[in-house]
VOPAGU-2260 file (C-alpha; in pm, 1 decimal, decimal comma):
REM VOPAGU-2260
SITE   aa  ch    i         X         Y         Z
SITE  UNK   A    0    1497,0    -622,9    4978,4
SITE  UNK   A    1    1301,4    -571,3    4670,0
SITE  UNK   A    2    1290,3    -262,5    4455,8
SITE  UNK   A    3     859,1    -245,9    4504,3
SITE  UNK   A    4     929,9    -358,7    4914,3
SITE  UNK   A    5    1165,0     -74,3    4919,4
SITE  UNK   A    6     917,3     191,2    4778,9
SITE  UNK   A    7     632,0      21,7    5018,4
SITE  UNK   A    8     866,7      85,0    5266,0
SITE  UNK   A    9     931,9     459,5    5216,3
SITE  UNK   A   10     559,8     531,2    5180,5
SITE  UNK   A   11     540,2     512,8    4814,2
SITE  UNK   A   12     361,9     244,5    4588,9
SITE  UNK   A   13     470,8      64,5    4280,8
SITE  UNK   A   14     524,8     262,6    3939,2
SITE  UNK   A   15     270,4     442,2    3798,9
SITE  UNK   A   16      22,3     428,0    4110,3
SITE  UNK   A   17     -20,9     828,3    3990,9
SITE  UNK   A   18     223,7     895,4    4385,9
SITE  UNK   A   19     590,1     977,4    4368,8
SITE  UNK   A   20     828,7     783,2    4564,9
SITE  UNK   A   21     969,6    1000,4    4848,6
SITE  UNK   A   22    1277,8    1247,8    4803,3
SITE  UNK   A   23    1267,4    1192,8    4444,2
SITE  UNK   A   24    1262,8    1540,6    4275,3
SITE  UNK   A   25    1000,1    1553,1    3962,7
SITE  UNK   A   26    1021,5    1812,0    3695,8
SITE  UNK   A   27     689,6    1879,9    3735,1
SITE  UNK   A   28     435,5    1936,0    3445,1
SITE  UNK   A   29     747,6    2135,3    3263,5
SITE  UNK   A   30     966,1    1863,7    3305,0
SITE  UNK   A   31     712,6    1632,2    3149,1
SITE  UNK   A   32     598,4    1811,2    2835,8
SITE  UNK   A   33    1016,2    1863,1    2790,0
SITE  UNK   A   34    1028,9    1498,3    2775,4
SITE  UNK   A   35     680,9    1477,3    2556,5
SITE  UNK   A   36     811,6    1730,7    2323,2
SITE  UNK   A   37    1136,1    1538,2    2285,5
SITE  UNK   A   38    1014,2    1182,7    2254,1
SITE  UNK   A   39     746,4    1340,7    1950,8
SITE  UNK   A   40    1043,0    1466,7    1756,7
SITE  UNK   A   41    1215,9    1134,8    1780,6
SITE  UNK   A   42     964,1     965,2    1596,1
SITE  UNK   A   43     939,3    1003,3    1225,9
SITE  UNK   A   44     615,2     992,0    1173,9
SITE  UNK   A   45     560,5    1331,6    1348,0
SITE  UNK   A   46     754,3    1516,9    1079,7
SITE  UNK   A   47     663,6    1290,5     784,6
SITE  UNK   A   48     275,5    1371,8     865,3
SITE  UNK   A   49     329,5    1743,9     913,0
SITE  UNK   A   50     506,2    1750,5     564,5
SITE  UNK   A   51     211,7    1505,9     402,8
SITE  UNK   A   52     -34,7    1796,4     562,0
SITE  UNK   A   53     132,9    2117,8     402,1
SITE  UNK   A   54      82,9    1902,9      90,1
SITE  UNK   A   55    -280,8    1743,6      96,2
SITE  UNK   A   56    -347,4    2110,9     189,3
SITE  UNK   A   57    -211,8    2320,4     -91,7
SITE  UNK   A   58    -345,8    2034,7    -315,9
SITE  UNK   A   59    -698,1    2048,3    -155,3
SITE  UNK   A   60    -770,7    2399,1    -125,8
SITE  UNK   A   61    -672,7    2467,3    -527,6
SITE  UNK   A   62    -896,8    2211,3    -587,2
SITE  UNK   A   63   -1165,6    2396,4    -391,3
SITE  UNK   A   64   -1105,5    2740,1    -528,4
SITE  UNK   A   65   -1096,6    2595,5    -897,8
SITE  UNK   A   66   -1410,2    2390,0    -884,0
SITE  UNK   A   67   -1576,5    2730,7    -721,4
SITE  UNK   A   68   -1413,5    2936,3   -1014,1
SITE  UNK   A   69   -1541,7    2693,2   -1307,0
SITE  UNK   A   70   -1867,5    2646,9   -1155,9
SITE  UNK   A   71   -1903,6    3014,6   -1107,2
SITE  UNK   A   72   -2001,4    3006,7    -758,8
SITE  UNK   A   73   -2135,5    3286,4    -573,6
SITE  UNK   A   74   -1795,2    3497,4    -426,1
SITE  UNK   A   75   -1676,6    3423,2     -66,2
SITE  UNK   A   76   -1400,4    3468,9     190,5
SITE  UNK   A   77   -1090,8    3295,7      40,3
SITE  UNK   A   78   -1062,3    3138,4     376,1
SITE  UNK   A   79   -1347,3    2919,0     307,6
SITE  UNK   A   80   -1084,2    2740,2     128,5
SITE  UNK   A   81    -836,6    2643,9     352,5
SITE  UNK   A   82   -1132,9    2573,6     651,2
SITE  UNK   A   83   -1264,4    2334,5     409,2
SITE  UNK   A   84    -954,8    2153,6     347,2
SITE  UNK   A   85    -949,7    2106,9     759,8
SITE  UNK   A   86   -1197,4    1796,2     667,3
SITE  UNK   A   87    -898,8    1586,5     533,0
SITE  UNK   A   88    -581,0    1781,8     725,8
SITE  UNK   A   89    -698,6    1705,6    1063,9
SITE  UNK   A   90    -629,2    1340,5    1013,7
SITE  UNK   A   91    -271,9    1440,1     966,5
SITE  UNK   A   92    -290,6    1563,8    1329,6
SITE  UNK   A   93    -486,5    1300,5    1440,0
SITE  UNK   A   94    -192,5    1015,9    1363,2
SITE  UNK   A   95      61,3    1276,4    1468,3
SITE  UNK   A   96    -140,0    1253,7    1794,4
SITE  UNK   A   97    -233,6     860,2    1768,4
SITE  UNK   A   98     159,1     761,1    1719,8
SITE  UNK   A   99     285,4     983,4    2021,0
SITE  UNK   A  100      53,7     771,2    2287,1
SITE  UNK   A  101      35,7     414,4    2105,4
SITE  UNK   A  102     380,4     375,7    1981,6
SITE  UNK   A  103     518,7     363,0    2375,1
SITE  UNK   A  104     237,6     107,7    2431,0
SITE  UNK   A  105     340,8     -83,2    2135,8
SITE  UNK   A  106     752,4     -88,8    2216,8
SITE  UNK   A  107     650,5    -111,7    2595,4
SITE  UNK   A  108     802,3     257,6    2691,8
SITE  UNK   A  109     519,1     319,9    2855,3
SITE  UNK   A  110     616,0     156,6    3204,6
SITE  UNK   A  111     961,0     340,6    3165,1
SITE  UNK   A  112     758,8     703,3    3126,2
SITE  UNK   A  113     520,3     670,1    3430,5
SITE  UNK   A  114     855,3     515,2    3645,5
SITE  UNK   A  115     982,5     888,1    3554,7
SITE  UNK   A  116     686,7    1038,1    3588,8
SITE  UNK   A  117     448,3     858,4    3843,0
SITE  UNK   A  118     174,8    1049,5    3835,8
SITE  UNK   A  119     -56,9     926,3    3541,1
SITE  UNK   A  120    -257,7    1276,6    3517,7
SITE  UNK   A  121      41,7    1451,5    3418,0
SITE  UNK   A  122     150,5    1202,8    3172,2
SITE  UNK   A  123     -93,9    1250,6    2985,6
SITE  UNK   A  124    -193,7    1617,1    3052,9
SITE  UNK   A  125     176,3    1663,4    2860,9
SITE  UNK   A  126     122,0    1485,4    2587,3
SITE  UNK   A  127    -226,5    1652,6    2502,1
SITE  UNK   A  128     -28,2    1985,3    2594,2
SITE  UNK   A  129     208,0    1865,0    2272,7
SITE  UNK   A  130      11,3    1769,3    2047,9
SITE  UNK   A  131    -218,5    1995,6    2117,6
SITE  UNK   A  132      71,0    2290,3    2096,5
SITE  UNK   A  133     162,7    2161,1    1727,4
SITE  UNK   A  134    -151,2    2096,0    1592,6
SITE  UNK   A  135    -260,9    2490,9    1713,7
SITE  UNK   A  136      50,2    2578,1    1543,5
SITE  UNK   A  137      44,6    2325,9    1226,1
SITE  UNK   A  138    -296,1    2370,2    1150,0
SITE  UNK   A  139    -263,0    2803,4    1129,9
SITE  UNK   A  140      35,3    2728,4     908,8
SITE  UNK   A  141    -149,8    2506,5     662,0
SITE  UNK   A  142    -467,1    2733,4     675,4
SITE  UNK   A  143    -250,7    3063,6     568,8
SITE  UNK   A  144     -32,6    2787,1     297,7
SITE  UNK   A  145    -402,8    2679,8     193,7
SITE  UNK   A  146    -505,7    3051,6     182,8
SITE  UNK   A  147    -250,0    3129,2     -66,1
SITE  UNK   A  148    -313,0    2867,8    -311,9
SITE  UNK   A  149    -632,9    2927,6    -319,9
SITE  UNK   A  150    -629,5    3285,5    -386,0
SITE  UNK   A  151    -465,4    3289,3    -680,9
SITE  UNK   A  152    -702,2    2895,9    -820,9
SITE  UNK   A  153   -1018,1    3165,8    -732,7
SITE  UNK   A  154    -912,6    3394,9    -976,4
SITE  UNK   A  155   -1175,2    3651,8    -862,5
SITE  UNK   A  156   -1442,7    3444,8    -766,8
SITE  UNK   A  157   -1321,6    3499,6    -376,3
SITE  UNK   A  158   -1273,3    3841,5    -140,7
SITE  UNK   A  159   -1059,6    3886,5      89,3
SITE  UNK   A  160   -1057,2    4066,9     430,1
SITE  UNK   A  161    -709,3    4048,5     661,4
SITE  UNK   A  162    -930,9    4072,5     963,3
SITE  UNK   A  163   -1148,0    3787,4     883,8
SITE  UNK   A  164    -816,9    3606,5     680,7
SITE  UNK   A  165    -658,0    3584,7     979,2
SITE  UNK   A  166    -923,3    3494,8    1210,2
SITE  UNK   A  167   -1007,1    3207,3    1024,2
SITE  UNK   A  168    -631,4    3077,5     995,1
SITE  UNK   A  169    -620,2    3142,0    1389,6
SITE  UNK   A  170    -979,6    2906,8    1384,8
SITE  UNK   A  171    -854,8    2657,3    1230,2
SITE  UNK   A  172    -539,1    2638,3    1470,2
SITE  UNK   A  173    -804,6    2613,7    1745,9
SITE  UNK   A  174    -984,1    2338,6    1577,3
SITE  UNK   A  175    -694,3    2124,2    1510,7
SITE  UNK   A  176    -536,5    2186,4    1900,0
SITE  UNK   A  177    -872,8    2063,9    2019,8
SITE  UNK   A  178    -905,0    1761,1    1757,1
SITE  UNK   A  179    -560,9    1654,2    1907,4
SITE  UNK   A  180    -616,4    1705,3    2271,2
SITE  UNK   A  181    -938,3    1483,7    2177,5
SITE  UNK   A  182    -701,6    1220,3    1983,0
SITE  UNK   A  183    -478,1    1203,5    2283,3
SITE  UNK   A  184    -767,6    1089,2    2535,4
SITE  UNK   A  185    -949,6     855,6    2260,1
SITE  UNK   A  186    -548,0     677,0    2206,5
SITE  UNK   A  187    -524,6     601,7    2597,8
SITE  UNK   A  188    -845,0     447,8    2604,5
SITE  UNK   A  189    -786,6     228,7    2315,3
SITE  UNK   A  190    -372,6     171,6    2360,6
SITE  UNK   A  191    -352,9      45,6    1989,7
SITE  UNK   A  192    -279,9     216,5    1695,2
SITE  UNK   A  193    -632,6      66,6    1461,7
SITE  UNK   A  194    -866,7      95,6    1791,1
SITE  UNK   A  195    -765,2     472,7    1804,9
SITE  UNK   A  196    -797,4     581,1    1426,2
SITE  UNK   A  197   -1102,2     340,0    1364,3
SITE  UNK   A  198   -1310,6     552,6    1681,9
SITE  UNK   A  199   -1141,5     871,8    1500,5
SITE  UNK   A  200   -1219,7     770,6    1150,9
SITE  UNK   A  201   -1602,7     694,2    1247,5
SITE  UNK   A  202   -1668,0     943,0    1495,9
SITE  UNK   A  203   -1493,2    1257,9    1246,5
SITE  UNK   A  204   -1528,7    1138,0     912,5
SITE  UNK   A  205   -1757,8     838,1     843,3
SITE  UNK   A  206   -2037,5     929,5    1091,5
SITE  UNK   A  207   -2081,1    1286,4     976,6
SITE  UNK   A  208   -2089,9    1180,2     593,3
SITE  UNK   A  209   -2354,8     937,8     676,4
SITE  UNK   A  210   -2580,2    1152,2     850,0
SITE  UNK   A  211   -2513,7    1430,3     600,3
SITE  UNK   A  212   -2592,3    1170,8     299,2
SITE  UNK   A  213   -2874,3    1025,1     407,0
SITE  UNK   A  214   -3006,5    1379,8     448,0
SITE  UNK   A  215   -3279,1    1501,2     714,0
SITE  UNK   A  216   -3324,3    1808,3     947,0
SITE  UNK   A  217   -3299,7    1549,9    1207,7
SITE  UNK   A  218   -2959,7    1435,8    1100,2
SITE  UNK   A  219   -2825,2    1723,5     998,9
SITE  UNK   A  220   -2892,6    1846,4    1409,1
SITE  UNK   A  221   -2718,0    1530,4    1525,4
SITE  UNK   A  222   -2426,0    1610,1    1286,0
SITE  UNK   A  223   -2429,2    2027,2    1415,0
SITE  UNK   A  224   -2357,6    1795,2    1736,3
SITE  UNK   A  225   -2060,9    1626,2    1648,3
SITE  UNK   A  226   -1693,6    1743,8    1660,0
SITE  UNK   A  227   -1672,1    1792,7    1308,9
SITE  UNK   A  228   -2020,6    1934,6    1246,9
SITE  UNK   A  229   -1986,9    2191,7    1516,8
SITE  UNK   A  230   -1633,7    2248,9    1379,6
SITE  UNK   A  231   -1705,7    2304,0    1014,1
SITE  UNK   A  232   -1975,6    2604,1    1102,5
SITE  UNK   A  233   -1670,9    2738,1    1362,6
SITE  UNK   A  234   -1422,0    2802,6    1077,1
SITE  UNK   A  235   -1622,4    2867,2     778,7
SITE  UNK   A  236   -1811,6    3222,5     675,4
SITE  UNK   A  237   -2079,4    3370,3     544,6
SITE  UNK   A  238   -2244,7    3054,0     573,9
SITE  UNK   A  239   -2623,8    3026,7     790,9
SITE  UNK   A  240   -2486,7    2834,0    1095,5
SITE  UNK   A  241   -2746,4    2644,8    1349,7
SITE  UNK   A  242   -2577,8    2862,7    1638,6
SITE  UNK   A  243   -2280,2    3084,4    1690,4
SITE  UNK   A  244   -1903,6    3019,6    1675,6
SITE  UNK   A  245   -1878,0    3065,0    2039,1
SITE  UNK   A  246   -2165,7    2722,5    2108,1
SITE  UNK   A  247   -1987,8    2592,7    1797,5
SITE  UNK   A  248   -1577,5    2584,1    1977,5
SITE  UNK   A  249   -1766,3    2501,6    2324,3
SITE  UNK   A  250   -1964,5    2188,0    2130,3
SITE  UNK   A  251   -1583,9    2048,9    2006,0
SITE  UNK   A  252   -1443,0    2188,1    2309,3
SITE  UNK   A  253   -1713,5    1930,4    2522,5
SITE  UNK   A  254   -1594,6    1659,9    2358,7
SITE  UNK   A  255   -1291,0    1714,0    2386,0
SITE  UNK   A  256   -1290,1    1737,5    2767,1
SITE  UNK   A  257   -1486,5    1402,0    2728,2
SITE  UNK   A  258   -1248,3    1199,4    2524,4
SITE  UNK   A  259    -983,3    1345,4    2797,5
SITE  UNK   A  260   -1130,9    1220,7    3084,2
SITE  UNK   A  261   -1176,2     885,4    2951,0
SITE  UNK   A  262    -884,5     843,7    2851,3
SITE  UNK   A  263    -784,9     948,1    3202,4
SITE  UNK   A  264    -982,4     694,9    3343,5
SITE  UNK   A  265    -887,8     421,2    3145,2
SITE  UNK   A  266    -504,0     512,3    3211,0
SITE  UNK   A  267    -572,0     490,3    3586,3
SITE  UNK   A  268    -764,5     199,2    3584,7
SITE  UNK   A  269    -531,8      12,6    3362,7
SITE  UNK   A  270    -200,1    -172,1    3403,3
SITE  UNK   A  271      94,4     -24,5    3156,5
């Protein structure tokens, strides 16, 4: 008898149907971000990004802080610095993010994870957990790295509160959590490596600077609307924001939850 008649037999369906076979003992959610957290590490590209972060963020953020100290710009938080430099480090997070979903699809892993773990919701509910559990943690690291440098590049031209320091650096870990939970959901909708960073690319980078070029109060209000948009006036201060921080997280936070349950959808829908 088959190994798929077998499983019909016993109630259960063929891998990845999102049932377990009967009287086999899952480790649960726990037991799946274990294995998440393990299979991240094993790839290079985790640790190589995380390294190319710190350092695209200490070179970023001096930049910022010098340009504002030559130009003689008007003082501000010396956060502002290292939320600015979130525009180019949340890419890093992004591929981090990108490689941990497409790189099973692409060596064909993928049937081998939901045979372990059947149940396609949790599959993917760890590896947003992971990612999403780095990137909080990366991102506050780079922000108080970024913070650094760029206190000593203002040379005066920047204040600095611990309260509002560290809330920022916290604000930027929430940004770049929710940027990678997003990543995860947009990656198992596309499966491929170029579909994922291409939506990414457009829908974080390339769309915003084309609404924000072309200029507008109409297309600055779509941009307010868009992950990065809504982000940008979540971390920074002192700035005149279109609404609070709290409508700002909840805008990136809705799309987030979007790009989740699409992905979702697609990984149910979908053959491995």
């Amino acid at each position: 008898m088959s190994t798929t008649t077998m499983a019909m037999a016993d109630g259960g369906r063929t891998v990845g149907d999102g049932r377990e076979p009967e009287g086999r003992r899952a480790g649960g959610l726990a037991g799946a971000v274990a294995s998440e957290w393990t299979k991240l590490w094993s790839v290079r590209a985790a640790s190589l990004s995380l390294v190319a972060g710190l350092v695209i963020t200490g070179i970023f953020t001096f930049y910022y802080a010098s340009i504002a100290r030559i130009n003689e710009h008007p003082v501000q938080p010396v956060g502002n610095a290292a939320a600015s430099s979130v525009v180019v480090t949340q890419f890093v997070f992004v591929v981090l993010a990108v490689v941990a979903v497409t790189s099973e699809y692409t060596a064909g892993t993928v049937r081998a994870s939901l045979l372990w773990v059947p149940r396609r919701h949790r599959v993917q509910a760890a590896k947003a957990l992971v990612a999403g559990v780095v990137a909080f943690l990366g991102g506050g690291a780079f922000a108080v790295v970024g913070t650094a440098v760029a206190w000593s590049a203002f040379d005066g031209r920047a204040s600095f509160d611990a309260g509002t320091t560290l809330g920022q650096a916290v604000a930027v870990g929430v940004y770049q959590g929710l940027v990678a939970v997003l990543t995860v959901g947009v990656a198992f909708a596309a499966r491929h490596p170029a579909g994922a960073l291409s939506v990414l690319v457009t829908l974080l980078w390339a769309l915003p600077s084309v609404l924000l070029g072309l200029g507008g109060d109409t297309l600055a209000a779509v941009n307010d609307r868009l992950p990065h948009g809504a982000g940008d006036h979540f971390l920074r201060v002192g700035g005149d924001g279109p609404y609070s921080s709290a409508t700002a997280v909840l805008i990136v936070a809705a799309w987030t939850a979007a790009a989740h349950l699409i992905g979702l959808y697609v990984l149910r829908r979908r053959d491995a």
